[in-house]
C-alpha positions as CSV (number, residue, x, y, z in Angstrom):
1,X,6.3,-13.4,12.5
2,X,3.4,-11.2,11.7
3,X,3.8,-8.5,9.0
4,X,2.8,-4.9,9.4
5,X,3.8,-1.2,8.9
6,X,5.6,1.8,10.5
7,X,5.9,5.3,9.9
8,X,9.8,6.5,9.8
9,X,10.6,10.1,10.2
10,X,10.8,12.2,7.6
11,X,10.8,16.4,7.5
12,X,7.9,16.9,5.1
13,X,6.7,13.7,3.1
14,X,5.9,10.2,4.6
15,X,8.3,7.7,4.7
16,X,6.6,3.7,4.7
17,X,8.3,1.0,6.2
18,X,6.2,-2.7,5.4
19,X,7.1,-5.7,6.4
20,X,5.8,-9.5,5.9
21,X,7.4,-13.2,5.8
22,X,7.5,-13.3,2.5
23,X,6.7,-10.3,-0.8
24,X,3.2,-10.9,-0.9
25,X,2.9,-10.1,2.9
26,X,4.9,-7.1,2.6
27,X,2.9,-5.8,-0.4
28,X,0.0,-6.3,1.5
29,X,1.1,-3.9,4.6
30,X,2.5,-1.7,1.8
31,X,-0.7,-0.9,0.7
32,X,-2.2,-0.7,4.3
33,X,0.4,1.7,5.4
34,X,-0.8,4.4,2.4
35,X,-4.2,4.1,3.5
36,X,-3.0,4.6,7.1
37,X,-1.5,7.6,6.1
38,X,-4.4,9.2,4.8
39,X,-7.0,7.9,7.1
40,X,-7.4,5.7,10.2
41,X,-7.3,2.5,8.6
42,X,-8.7,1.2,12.5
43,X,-12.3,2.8,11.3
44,X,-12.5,1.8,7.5
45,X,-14.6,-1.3,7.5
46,X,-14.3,-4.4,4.8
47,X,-17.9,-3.7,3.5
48,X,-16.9,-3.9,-0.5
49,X,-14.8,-5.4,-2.6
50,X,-12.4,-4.2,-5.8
51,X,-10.1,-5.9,-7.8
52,X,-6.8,-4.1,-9.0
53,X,-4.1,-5.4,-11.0
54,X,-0.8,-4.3,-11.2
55,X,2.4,-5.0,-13.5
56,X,5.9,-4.0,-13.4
57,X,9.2,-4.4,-15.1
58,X,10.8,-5.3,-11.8
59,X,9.8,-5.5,-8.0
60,X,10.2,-1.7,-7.4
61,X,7.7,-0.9,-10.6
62,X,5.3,-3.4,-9.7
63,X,5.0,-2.0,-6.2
64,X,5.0,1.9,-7.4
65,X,1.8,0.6,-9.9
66,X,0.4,-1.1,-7.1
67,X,0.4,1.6,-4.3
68,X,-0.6,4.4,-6.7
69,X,-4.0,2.4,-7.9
70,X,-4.8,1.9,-4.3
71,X,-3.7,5.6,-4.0
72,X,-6.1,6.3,-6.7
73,X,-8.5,4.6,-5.2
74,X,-9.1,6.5,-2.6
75,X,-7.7,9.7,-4.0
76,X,-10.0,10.0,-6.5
77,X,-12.3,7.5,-6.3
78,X,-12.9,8.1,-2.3
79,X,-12.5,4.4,-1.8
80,X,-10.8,3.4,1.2
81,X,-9.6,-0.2,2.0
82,X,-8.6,-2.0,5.0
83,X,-7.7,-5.6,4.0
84,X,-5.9,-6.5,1.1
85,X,-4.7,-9.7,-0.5
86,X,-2.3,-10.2,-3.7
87,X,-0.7,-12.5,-5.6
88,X,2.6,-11.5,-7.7
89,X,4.3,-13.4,-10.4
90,X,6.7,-13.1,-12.3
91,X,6.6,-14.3,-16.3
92,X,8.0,-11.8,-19.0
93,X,7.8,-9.2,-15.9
94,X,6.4,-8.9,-13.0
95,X,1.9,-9.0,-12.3
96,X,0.4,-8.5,-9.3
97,X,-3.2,-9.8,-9.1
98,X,-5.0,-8.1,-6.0
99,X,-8.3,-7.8,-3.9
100,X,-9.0,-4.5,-1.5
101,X,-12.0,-4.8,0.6
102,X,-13.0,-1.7,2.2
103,X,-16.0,1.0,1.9
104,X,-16.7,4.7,0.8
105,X,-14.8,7.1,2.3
106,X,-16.8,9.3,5.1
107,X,-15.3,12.1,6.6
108,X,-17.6,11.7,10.1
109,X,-16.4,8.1,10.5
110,X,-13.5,8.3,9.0
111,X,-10.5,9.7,11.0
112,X,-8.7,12.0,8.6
113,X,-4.9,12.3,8.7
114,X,-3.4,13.8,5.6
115,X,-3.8,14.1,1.3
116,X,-1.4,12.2,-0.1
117,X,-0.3,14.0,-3.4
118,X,1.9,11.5,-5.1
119,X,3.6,7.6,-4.4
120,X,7.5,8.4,-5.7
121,X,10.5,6.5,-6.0
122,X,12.6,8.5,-4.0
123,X,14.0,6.2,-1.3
124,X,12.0,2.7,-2.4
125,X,13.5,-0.3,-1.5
126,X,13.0,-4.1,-1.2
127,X,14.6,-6.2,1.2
128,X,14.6,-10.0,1.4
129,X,15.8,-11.5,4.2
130,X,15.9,-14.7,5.4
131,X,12.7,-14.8,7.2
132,X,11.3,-11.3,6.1
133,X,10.8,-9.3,3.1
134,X,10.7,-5.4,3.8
135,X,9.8,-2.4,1.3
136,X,9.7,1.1,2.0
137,X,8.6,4.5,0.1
138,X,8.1,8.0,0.0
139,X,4.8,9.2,-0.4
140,X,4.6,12.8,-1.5
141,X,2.9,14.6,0.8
């Protein structure tokens, strides 16, 4: 099973559903659903790469640190990034060592969607399955 993202409804925020075979897949879809959000992700190329490291006390911290540095990123940075790898573990808490590879954001190429304001708690969960590991948040719209 491939991993991906979907968009579930929500009346004014944006609700991020990622899934993957196992965390590290989901956590990668995770973070290509916020960019999605904001931009195309279909027209941000994999020109540049940009380490970011993340930690957490448990799985739901690690992946709020992790979405808002890729939300800062691009937020304030004006980074964008289409393809991300990460590896988490887990010693005295949880670390997430990751790569985004992606280019300056440009408003002509670019497809604007929507400024994100926030990554939030409200409504985050993490799923393990059997076969599939699935996360979803609220982003603050």
């Amino acid at each position: 099973m491939a991993g991906g993202h979907r968009f579930l409804e929500h009346m004014t925020d944006a609700v991020v559903e990622a899934y993957g075979a196992d965390l590290e897949e989901a956590f990668v879809h995770a973070a290509r659903g916020l960019v999605d959000t904001m931009v195309d992700i279909g027209t941000v190329g994999a020109v540049k790469e940009m380490k970011i490291d993340a930690q957490g006390h448990d799985l739901e911290s690690l992946l709020f640190d992790w979405l808002d540095k890729v939300m800062l990123l691009l937020v304030a940075d004006g980074f964008a990034m289409s393809q991300f790898s990460v590896q988490i573990a887990n010693k005295d808490g949880y670390t997430l060592k990751g790569i985004g590879k992606g280019e300056k954001l440009d408003l002509k190429r670019h497809t604007y969607k929507v400024e994100i304001k926030a990554v939030t708690y409200h409504e985050m969960i993490i799923r393990h399955e059997k076969d599939k590991v699935t996360v979803r948040y609220l982003l603050d719209l």
